[in-house]
C-alpha positions in Angstrom: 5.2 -11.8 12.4 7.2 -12.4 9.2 5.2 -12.8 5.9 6.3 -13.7 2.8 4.8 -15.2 -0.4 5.0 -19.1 -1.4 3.7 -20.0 -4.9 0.2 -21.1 -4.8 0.2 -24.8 -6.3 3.7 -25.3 -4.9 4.9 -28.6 -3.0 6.1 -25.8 0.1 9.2 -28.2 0.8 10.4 -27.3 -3.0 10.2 -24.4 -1.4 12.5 -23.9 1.4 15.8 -21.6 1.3 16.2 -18.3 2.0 14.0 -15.5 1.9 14.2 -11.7 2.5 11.3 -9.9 3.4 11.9 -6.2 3.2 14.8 -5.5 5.6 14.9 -8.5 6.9 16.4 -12.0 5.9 15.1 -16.0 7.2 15.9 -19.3 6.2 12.9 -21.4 5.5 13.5 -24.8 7.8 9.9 -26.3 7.0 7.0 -25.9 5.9 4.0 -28.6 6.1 0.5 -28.1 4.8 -2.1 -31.0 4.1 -2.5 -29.8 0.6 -1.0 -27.9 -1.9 -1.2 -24.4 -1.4 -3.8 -22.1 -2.4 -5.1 -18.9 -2.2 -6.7 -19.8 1.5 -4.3 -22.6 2.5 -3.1 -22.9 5.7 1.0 -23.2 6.3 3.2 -23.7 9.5 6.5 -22.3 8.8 9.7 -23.0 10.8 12.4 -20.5 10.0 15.9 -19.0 11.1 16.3 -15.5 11.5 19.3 -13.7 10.2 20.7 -10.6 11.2 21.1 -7.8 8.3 24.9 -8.3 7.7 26.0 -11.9 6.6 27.6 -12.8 9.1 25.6 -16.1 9.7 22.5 -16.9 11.8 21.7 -15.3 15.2 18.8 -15.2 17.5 16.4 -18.1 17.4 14.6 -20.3 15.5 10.7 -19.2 15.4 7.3 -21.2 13.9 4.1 -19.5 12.5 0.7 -20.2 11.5 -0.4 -17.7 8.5 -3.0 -18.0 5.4 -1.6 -17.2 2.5 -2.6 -14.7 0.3 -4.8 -11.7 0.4 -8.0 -13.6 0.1 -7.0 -15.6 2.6 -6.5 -13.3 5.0 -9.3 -10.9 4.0 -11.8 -14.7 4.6 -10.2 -15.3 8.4 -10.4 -11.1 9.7 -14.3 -11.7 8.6 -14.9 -14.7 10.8 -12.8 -13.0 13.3 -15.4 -9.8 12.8 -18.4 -11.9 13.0 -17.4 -13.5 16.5 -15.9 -10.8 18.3 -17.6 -6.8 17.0 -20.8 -7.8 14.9 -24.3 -9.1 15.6 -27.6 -8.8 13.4 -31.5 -8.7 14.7 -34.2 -8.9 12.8 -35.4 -6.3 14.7 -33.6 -2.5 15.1 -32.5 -3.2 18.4 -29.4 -1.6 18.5 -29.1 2.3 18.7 -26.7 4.4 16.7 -24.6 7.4 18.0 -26.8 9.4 16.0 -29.6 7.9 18.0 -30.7 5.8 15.3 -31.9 2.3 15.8 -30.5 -0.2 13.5 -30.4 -4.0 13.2 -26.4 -3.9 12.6 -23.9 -3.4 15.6 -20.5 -3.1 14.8 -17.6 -2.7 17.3 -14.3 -3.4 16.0 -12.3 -3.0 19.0 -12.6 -6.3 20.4 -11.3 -7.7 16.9 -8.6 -4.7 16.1 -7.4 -4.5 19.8 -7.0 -8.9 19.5 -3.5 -10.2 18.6 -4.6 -12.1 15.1 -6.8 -9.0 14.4 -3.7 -6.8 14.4 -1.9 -8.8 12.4 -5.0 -9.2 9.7 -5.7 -5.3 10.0 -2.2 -4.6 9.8 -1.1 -7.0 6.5 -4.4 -5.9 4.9 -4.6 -2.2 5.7 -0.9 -2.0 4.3 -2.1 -3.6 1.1 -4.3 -0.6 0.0 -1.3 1.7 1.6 1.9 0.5 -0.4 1.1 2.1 -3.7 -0.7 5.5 -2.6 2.9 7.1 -2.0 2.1 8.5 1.4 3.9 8.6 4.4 1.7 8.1 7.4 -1.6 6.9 8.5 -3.9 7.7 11.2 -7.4 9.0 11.8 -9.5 9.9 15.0 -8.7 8.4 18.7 -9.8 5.7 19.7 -11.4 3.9 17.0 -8.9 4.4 14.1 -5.7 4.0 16.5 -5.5 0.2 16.3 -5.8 0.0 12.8 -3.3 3.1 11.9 -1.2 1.2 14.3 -1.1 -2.4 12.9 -0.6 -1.1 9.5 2.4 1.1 10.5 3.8 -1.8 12.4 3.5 -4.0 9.1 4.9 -1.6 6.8 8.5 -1.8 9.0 8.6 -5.4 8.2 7.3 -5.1 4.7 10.4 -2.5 4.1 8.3 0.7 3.4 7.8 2.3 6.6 4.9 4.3 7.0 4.2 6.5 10.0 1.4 6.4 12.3 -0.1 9.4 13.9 -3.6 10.0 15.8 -5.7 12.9 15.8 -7.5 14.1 19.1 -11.2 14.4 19.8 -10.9 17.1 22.2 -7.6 20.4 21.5 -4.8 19.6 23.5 -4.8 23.1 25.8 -1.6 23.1 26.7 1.8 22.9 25.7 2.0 22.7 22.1 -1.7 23.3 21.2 -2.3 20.8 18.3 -5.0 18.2 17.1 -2.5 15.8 15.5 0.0 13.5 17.8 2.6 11.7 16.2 6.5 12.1 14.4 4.5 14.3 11.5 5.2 17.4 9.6 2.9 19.6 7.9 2.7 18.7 3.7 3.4 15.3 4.3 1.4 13.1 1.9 -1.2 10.9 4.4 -4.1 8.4 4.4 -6.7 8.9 7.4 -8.2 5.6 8.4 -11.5 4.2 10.8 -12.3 1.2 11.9 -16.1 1.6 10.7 -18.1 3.7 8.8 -22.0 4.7 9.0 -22.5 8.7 8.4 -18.7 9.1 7.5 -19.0 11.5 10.1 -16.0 10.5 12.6 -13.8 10.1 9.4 -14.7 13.8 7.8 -13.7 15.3 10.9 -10.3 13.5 11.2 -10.0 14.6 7.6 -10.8 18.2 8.3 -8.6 18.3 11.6 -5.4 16.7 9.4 -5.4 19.5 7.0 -6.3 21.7 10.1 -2.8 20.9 11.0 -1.2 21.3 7.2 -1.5 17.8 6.2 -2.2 16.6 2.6 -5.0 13.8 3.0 -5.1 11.9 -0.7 -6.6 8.8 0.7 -9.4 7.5 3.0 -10.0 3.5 4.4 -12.1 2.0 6.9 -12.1 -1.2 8.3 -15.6 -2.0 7.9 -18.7 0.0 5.8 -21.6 -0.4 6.9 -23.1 0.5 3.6 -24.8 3.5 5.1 -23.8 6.1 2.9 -20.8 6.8 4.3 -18.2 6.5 1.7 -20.1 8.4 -0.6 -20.3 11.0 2.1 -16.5 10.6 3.1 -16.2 11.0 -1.2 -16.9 14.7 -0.7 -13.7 15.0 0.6 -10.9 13.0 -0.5 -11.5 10.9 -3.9 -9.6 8.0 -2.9 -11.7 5.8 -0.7 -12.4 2.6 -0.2 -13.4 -0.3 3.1 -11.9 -3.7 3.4 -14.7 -5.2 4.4 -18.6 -4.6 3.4 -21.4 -5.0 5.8 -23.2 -7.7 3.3 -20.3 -9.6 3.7 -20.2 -10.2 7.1 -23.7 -11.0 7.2 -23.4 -13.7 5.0 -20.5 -15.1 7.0 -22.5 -14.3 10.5 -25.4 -16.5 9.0 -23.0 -19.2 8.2 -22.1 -19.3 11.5 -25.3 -19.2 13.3 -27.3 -22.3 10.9 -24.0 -24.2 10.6 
């Protein structure tokens, strides 16, 4: 994918010419919209792909759907949430790790592990990354591995690479005996990240098992809170943390859905 910003309330053919995005360099051919662009408008692109010397184009042309803007993006991964990894009963029907019943179910795989999810999770995730001067991102197999994934991906095109890395549930026993796979060092600066919060419970351990290993954790993210008391829980341990997206949210977009 290859993302770049047009100017919202921009004709997007005043807009064509080149670009470079990070490392990389296009030539906008097109773009068509049925209105002008706004924070959640939706563009085709056609663009040329150049290498990184100047030596003219090579490789193919390539088209795109994208929303613009973070808004935009943040709007389409919650409808993709509601119809892929959440439901809602009236009744506590669904049980918890913990053993709980609750009227939420959550399970973020089906959207994370989806091609447009990755590329939400990835261009969003990256967003509350770029500024927190850290080098990698990861958090506890299997949930968080999609999501430390996508961002890492996006951060290469974006032009500020960041590492992934995953942590283990269970002690490698062999080997190199370690929690924490990935191209990591001890003292390097990370974020640890889930795809969903309830206790906090799943992200305090990956916390605890990264500076196991000698890493500094500065920052925490999940994918979705469930407004359980788990980032006030997670807050115990790293200041900086936040979720993209809120339970409340989704259930006002999952209502939408099911009466419209």
């Amino acid at each position: 994918m290859f993302v770049w910003e047009l100017t919202p309330g921009a004709e997007p053919a005043k807009q064509a010419g080149e670009f470079k995005e990070g490392r990389l360099r296009f030539f906008l051919l097109k773009a068509s919209t049925s209105n002008p662009l706004n924070e959640a408008s939706s563009i085709r692109v056609e663009a040329f792909l150049y290498p990184k010397s100047d030596e003219g184009v090579k490789g193919r042309s390539f088209s795109m759907d994208r929303n613009v803007g973070g808004g935009g993006m943040k709007h389409e991964l919650i409808d993709l949430l509601c119809r892929k990894s959440f439901q809602y009963s009236r009744e506590p029907v669904f049980k918890l790790v913990s053993g709980r019943m609750s009227h939420f179910y959550v399970n973020c795989k089906p959207t994370t592990l989806s091609p447009r999810g990755m590329f939400l999770v990835g261009h969003l995730l990256f967003e509350h990354l770029r500024d927190a001067d850290i080098t990698a991102v990861g958090g506890l197999t299997f949930g968080a591995d999609p999501v430390a994934f996508a961002a890492a991906f996006t951060s290469e095109l974006k032009g500020r690479p960041i590492k992934a890395f995953s942590i283990r549930k269970t002690q490698k026993d062999h080997g190199i005996v370690r929690w924490v796979e990935g191209d990591i060092q001890k003292q390097e600066r990370v974020a640890i990240v889930d795809d969903v919060a309830t206790t906090g419970g799943s992200t305090i351990k990956a916390i605890e098992r990264a500076r196991a290993e000698g890493l500094d954790v500065v920052q925490a993210v999940v994918l979705v809170d469930r407004q359980e008391g788990g980032l006030e829980a997670i807050r115990n341990y790293v200041s900086d943390v936040s979720g993209i997206v809120t339970r409340d949210e989704l259930l006002v977009r999952w209502n939408e859905i099911k009466t419209g």
